[in-house]
C-alpha positions as CSV (number, residue, x, y, z in Angstrom):
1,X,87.9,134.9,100.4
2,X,91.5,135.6,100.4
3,X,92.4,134.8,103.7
4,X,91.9,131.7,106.2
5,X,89.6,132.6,109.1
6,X,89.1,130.3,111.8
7,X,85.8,130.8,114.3
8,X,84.8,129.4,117.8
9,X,81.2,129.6,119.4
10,X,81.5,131.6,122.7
11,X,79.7,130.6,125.8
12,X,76.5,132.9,124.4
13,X,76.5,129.9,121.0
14,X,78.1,132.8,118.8
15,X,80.7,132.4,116.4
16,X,83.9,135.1,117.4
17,X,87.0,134.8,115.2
18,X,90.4,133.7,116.0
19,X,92.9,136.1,115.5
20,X,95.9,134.3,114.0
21,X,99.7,135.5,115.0
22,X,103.3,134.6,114.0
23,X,105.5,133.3,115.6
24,X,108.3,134.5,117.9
25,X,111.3,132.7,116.7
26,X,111.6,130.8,113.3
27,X,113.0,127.8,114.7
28,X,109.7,127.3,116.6
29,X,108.2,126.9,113.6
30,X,110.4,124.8,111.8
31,X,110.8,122.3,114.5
32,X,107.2,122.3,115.0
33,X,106.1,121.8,111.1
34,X,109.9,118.9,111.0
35,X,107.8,117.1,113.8
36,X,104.7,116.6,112.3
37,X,105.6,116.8,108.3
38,X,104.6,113.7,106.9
39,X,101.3,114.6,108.3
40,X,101.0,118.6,107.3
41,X,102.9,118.2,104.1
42,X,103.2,114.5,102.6
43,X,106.9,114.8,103.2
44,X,109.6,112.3,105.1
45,X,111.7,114.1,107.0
46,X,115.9,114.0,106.2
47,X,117.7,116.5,107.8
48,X,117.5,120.3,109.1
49,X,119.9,122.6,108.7
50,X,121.6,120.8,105.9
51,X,125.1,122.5,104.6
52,X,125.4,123.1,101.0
53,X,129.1,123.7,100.5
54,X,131.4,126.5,100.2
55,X,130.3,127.0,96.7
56,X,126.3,127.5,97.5
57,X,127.3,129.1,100.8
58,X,124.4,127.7,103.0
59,X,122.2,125.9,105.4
60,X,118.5,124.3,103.8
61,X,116.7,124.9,106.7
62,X,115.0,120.8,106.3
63,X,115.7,118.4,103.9
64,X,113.0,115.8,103.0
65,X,111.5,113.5,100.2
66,X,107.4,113.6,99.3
67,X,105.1,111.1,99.2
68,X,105.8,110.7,95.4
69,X,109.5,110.0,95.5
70,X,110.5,113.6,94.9
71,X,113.4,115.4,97.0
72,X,112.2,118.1,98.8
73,X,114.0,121.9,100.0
74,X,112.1,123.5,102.9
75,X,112.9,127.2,103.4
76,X,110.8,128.8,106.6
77,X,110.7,132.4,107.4
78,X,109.2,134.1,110.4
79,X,107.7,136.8,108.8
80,X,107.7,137.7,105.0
81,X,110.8,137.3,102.9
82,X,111.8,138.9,99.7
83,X,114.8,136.5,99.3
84,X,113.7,133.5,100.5
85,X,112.8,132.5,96.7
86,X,116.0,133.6,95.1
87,X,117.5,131.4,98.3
88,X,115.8,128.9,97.7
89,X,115.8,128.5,93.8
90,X,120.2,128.3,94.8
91,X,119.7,125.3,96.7
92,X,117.6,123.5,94.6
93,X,120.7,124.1,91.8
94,X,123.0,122.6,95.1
95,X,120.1,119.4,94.7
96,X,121.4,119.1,91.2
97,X,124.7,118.5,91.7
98,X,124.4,116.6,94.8
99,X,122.5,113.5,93.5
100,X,124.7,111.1,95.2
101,X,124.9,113.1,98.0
102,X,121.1,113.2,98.3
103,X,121.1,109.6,97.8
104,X,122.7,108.5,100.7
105,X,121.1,110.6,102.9
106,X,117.8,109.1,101.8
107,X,119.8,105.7,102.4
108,X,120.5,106.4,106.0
109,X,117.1,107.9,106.7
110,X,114.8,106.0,105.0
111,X,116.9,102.9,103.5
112,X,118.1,101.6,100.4
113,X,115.2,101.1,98.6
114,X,113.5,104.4,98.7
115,X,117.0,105.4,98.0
116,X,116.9,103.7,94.7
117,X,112.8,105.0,93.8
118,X,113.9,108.6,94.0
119,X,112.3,110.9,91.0
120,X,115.0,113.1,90.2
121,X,112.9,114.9,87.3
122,X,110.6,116.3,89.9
123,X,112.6,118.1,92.7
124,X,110.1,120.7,94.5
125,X,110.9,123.6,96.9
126,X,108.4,124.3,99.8
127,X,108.2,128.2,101.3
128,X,106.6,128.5,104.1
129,X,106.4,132.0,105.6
130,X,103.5,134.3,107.4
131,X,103.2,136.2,103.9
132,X,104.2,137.0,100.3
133,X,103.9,140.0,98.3
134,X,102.5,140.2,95.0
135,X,105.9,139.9,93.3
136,X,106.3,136.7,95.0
137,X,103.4,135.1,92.9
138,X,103.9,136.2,89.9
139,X,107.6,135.0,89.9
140,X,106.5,131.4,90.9
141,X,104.5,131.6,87.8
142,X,107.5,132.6,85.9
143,X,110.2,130.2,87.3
144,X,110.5,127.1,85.7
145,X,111.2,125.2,89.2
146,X,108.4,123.2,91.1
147,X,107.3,125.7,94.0
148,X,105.1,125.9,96.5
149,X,104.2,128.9,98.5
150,X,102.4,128.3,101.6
151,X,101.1,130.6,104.2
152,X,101.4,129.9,108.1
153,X,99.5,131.5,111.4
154,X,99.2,130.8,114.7
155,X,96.3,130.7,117.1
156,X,95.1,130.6,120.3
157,X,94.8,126.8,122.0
158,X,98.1,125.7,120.1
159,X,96.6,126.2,116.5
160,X,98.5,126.0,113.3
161,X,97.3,126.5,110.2
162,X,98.8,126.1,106.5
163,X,97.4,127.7,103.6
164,X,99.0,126.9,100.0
165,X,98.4,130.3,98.9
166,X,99.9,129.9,95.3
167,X,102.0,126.7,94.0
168,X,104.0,126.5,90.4
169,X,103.9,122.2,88.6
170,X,107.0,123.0,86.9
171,X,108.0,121.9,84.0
172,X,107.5,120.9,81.8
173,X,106.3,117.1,83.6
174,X,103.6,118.9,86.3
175,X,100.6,120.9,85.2
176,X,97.4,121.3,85.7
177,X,94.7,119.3,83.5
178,X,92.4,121.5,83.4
179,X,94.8,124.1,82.4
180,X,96.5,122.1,80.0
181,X,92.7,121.2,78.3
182,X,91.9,124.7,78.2
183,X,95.4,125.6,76.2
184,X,94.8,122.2,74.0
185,X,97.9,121.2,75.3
186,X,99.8,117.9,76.3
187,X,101.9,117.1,79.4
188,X,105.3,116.0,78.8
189,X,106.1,112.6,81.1
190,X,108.9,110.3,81.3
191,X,109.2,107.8,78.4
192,X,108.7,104.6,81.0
193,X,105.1,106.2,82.2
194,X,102.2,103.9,81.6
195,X,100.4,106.8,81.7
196,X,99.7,110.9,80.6
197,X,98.0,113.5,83.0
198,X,95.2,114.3,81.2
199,X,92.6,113.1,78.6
200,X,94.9,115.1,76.3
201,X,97.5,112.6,76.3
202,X,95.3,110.1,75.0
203,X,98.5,108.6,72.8
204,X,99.2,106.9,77.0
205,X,96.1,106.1,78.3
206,X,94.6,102.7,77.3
207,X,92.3,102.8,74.8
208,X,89.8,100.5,76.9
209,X,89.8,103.0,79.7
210,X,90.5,106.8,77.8
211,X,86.6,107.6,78.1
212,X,86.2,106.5,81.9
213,X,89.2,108.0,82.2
214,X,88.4,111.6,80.8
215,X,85.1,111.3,83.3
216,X,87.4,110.8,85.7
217,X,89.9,113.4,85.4
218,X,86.8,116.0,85.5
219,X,85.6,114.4,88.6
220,X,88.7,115.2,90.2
221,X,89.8,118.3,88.8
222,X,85.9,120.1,89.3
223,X,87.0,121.1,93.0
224,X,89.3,124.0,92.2
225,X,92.9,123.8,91.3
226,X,94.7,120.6,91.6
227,X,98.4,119.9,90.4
228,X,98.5,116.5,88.0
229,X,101.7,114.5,88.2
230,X,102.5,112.1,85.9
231,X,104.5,109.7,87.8
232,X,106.6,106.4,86.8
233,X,103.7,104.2,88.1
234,X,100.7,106.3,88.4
235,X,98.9,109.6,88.4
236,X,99.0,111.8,91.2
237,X,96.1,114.5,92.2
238,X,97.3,117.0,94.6
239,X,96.9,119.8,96.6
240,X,99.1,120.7,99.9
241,X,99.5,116.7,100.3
242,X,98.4,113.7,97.7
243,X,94.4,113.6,97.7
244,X,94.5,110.9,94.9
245,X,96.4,108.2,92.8
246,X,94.9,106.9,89.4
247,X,96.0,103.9,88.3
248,X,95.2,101.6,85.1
249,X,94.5,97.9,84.9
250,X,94.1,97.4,81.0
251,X,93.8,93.7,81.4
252,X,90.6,94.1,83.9
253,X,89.4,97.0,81.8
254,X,89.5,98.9,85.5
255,X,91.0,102.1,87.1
256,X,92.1,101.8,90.3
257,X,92.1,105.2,92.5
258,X,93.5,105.4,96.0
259,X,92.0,108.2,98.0
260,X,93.2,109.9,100.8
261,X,90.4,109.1,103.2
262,X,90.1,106.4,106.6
263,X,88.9,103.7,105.6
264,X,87.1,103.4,108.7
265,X,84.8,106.1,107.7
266,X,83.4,104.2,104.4
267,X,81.0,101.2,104.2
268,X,83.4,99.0,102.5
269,X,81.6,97.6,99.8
270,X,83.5,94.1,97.8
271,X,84.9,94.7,94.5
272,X,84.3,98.5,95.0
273,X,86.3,99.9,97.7
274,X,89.1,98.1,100.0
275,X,90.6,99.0,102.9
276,X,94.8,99.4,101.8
277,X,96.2,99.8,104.9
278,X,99.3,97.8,105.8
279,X,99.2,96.6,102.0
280,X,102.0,97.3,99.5
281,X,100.4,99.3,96.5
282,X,101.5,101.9,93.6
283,X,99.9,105.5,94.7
284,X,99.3,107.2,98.0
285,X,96.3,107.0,99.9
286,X,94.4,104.2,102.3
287,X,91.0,103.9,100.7
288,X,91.2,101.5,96.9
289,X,88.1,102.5,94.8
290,X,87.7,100.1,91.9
291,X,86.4,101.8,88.6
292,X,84.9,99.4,85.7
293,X,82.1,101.9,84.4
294,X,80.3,105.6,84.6
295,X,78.0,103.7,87.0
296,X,81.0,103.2,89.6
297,X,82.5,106.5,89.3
298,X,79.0,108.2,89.9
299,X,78.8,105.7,93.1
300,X,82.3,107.2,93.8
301,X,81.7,111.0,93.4
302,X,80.4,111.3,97.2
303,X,84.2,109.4,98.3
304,X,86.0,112.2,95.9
305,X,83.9,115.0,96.9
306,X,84.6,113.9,100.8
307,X,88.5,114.4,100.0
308,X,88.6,117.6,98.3
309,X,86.5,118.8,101.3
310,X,88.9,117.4,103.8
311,X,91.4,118.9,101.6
């Protein structure tokens, strides 16, 4: 199914579709999505409307930095855009020369030390329109810039829904692990990582953990595509938003992953699973799950499977 279809049971218990709709003015949608991002996107909202300079000649529509430390561009268009990516690919070279600049927005906004944790290799562009042509696609593909293209409707009842209809890792430090297995190739990472993206990269991963580990990279890579970012600190699995953070403990012989699932919703069970919030930790996500053998990451597959689901 290429599209998203949303249904609601009529009065009669039968299912009639929603027919979705853009919206009338842009700026409705950017204010709405600049409300609500941290929640729709993983992203801290900066700025909107940022100015780039007499030399880039332009506004970013919102400025912002994702869960993993990365500064963000948002570019939103009412309807479909042939130049939004060529747009937005010119402010991303603006993000390049503006470190500083950057930097003490993040400072003001967010304070000094996220300022200071910011992951200047990684800097991702965010499109969000009602639709991209086929050209659109293929030229993510192509760029070497991190992009993600996602889809946006509107429905009935005050419904918004975002689709991420195609998304490029980059490079060369984001790919997908299962893309990167199937090409027998490794992903490049910084030289402080503790850690590589996939079971390919063996040469990072402790040697205690490299088997659990390559179970558990095709536990959370079996649910369809799913970006892998190797990260300063840890390993991040993601879709839209972060769905999971892999991180090793070589002294404990353990991986530690932090889903992103309410804790409330799990039977907390000691030395297993922990409840994270409103405790300082590497990795995004609320829910600890504490990995010694194959035996704990079968007992985990129903937690994983719950996320990509939620997804």
């Amino acid at each position: 199914m290429s599209d998203l279809k949303l249904f609601r049971l009529d009065a009669a218990g039968r299912d009639v579709e929603l027919h979705g709709s853009t919206v009338a003015w842009e700026v409705e949608l950017q204010r709405r999505i600049e409300a609500s991002m941290e929640a729709m996107l993983g992203i801290r909202f900066l700025a909107s409307e940022y100015p780039t300079g007499p030399w880039h000649r332009g506004r970013i529509d919102t400025l912002g930095l994702d869960e993993n430390g990365s500064p963000v561009v948002i570019e939103f268009k009412k309807g479909s855009d042939n130049g939004m990516l060529s747009q937005g690919i010119s402010y991303l070279s603006w993000l390049d020369s503006a470190h500083h600049e950057f930097a003490a927005l993040v400072r003001r906004v967010l304070g000094a030390d996220v300022a200071e944790a910011i992951d200047w290799r990684r800097p991702r562009m965010v499109c969000i329109a009602a639709g991209f042509s086929h050209h659109d696609r293929v030229a993510v593909q192509r760029l070497p810039e991190r992009i993600d293209l996602v889809r946006y409707r509107v429905f009935e009842g005050g419904l918004l829904s975002l689709l991420l209809v195609d998304s490029s890792p980059g490079s060369p430090t984001v790919a997908s692990s299962r893309r990167n297995r199937d090409r027998g190739t490794a992903v490049d990472s910084a030289p402080a990582a503790p850690v590589a993206p996939s079971p390919t990269g063996f040469g990072l991963v402790p040697e205690c953990l490299r088997d659990l580990y390559a179970e558990l990279d095709d536990a959370l890579t079996a649910w369809g595509e799913v970006e892998v970012a190797a990260l300063r600190h840890y390993i991040a699995y993601r879709r839209l938003v972060n769905v999971a953070s892999v991180i090793f403990r070589p002294k404990h012989e353990a991986i530690l992953v932090y889903l992103r699932l309410d804790p409330d919703s799990v039977e907390l069970e000691e030395g297993f699973t922990r409840d994270m919030r409103g405790i300082g930790h590497l990795g995004t996500g609320d829910l600890e799950v504490r990995l010694v053998s194959a035996a704990d990451l079968e007992k985990a597959a129903p937690l994983i499977r719950r996320v990509f689901e939620a997804a």
